[in-house]
N, CA, C and O of each residue as an XYZ file, in Angstrom:
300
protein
N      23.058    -27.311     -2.744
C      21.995    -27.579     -3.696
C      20.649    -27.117     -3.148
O      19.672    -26.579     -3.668
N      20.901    -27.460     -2.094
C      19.064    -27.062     -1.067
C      19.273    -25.269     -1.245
O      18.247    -24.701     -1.616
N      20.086    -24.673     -1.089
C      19.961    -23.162     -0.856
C      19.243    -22.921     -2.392
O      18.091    -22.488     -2.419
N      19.798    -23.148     -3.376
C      20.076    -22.984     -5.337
C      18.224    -23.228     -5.717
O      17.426    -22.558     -6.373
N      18.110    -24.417     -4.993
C      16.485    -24.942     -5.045
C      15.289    -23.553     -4.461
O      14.532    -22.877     -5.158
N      15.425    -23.523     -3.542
C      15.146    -22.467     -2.375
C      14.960    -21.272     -3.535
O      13.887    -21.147     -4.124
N      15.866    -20.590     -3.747
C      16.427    -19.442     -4.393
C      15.675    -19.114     -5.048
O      14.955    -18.125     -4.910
N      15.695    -20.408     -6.488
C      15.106    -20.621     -7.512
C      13.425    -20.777     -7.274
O      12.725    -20.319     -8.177
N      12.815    -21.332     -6.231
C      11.509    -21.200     -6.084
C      11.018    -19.968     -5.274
O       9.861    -19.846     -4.873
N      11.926    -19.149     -5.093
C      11.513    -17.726     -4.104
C      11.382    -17.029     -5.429
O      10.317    -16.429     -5.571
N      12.259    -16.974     -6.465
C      12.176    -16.009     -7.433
C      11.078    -15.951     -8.072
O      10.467    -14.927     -8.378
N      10.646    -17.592     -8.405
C       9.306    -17.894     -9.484
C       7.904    -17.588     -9.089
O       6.914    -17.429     -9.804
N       8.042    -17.537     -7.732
C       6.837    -17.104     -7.232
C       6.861    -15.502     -6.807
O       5.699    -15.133     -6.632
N       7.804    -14.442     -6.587
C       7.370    -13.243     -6.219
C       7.279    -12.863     -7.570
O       7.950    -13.413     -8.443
N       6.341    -11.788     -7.830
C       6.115    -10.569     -8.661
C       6.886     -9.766     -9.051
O       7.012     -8.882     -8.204
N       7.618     -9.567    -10.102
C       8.335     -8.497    -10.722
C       7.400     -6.838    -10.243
O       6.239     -6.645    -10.603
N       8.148     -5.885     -9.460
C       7.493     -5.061     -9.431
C       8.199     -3.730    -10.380
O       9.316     -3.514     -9.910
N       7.953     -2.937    -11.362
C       8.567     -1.858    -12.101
C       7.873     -0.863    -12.075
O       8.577     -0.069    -12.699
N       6.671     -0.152    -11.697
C       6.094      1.096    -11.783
C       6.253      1.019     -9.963
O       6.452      0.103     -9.164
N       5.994      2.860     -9.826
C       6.050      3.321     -9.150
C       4.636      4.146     -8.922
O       4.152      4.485    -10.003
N       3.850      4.555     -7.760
C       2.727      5.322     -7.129
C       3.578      6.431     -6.255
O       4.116      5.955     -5.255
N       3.787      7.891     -6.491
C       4.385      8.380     -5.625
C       3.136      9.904     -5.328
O       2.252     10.304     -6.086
N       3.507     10.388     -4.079
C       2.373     10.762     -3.363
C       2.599     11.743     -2.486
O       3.083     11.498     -1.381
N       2.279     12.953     -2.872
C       3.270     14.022     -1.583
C       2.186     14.353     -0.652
O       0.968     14.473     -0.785
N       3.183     14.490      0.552
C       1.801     14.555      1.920
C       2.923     15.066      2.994
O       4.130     14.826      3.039
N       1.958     15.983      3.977
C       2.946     16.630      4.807
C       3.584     15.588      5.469
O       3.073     14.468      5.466
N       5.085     15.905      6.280
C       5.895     15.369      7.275
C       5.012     14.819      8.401
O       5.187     13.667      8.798
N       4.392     15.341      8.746
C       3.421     15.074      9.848
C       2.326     13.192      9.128
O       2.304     11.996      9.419
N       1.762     13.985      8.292
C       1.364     12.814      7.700
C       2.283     11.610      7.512
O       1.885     10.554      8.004
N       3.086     11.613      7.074
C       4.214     10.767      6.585
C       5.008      9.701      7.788
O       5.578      8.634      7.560
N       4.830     10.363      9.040
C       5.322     10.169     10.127
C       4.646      9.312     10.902
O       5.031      8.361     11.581
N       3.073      9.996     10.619
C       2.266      9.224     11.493
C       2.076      7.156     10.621
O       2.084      6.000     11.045
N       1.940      7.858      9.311
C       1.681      6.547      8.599
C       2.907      5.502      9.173
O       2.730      4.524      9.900
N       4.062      5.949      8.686
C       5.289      4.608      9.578
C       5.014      4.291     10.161
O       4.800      3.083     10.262
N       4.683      5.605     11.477
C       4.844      4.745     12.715
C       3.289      4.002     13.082
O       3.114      3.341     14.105
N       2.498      4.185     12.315
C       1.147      3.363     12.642
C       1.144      1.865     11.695
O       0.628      0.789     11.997
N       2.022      2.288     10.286
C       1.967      0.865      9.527
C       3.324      0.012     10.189
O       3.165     -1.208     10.153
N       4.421      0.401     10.690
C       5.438     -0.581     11.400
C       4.676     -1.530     12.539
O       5.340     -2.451     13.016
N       3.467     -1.360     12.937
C       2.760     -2.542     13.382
C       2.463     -3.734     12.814
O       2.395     -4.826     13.379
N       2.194     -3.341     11.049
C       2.029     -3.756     10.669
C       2.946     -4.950      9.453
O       2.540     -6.024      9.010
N       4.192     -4.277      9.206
C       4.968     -4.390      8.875
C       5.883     -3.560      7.945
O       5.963     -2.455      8.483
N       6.600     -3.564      6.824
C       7.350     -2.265      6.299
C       6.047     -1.636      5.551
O       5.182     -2.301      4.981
N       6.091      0.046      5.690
C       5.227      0.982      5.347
C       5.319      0.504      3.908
O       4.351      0.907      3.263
N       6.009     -0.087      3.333
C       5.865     -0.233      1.318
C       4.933     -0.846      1.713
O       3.817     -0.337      1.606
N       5.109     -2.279      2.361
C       4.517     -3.516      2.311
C       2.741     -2.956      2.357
O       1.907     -3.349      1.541
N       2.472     -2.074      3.381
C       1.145     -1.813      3.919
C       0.915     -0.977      2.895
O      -0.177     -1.180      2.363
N       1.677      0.062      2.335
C       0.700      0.576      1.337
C       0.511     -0.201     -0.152
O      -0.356      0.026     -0.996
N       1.349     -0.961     -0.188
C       1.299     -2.080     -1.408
C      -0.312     -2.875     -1.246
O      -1.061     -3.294     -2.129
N      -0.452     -2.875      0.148
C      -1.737     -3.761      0.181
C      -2.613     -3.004      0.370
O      -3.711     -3.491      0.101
N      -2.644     -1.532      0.885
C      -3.585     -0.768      0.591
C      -4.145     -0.400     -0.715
O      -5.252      0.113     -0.880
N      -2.989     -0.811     -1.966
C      -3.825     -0.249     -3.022
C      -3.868     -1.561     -3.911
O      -4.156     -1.617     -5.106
N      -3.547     -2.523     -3.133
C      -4.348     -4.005     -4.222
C      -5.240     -4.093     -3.584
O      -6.121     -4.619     -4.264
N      -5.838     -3.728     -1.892
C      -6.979     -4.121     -1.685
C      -7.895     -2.741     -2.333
O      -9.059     -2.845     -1.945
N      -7.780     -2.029     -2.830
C      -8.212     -0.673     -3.143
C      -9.157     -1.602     -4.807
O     -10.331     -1.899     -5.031
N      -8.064     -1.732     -5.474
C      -8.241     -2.435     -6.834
C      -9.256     -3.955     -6.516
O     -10.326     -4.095     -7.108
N      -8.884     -4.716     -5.797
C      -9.648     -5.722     -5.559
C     -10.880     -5.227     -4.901
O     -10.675     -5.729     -3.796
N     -12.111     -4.553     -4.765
C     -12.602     -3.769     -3.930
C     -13.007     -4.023     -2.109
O     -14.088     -3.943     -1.526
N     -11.645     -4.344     -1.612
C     -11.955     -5.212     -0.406
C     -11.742     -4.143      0.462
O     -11.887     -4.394      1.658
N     -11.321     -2.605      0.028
C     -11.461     -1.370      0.468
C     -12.708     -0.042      0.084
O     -13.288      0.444     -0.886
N     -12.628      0.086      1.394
C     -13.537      1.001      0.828
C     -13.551      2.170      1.400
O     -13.877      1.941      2.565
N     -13.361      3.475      1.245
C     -12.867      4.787      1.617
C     -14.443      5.597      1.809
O     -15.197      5.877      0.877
N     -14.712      5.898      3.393
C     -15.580      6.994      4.025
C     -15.001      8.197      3.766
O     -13.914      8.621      4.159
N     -15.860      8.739      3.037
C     -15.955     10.219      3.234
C     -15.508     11.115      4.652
O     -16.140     10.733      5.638
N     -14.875     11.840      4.829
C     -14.932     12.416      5.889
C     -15.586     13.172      6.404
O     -16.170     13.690      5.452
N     -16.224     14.036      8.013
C     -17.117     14.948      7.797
C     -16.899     16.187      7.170
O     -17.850     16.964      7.080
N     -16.160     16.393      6.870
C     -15.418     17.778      5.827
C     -15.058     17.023      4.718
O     -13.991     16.410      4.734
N     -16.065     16.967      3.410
C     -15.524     16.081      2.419
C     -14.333     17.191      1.662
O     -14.069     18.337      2.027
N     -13.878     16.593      0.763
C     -12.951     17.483     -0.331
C     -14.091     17.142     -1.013
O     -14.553     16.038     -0.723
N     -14.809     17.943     -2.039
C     -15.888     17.777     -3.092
C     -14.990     17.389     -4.306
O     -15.864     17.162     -5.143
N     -13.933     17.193     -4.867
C     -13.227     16.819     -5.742
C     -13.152     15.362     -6.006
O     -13.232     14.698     -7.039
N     -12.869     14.896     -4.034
C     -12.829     13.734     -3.985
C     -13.796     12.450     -3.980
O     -13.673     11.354     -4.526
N     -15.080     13.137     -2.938
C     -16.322     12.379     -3.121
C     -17.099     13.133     -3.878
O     -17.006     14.360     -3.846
N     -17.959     12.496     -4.651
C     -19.157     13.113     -5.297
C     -20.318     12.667     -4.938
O     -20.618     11.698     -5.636
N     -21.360     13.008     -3.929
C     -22.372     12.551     -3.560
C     -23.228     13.467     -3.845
O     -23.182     14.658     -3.540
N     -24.172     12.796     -4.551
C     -25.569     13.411     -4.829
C     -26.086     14.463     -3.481
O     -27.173     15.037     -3.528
């Protein structure tokens, strides 16, 4: 009965997730991100929170010194 209880309150509280963000980036890139977000925990998990903190604005993305002009637009 304790497992059924358990179960039943793990389900009600996680989030149904159904869309997908997909994102092509070299091998190199891809490689480095794992192995820098497995510190953190599974690479979904970290980029899942990279883009709710993105939406919540608790992120905030520097320009680089070589901007892409597409990407930032600064006066």
């Amino acid at each position: 009965m304790f497992n059924e209880t358990k179960f039943i309150l793990i389900m009600a509280t996680t989030k149904l997730k159904s869309a997908f963000l997909v994102v092509r980036v070299t091998d190199k890139t891809r490689t480095k991100f794992h192995n820098k977000a497995q510190k953190h925990g599974n690479p979904s998990e970290v980029l899942r929170e990279i883009v709710e903190a993105f939406n919540d604005d608790r992120l905030t993305i520097q320009p680089p010194v070589n901007r892409k002009e597409s990407l930032y637009h600064v006066s």
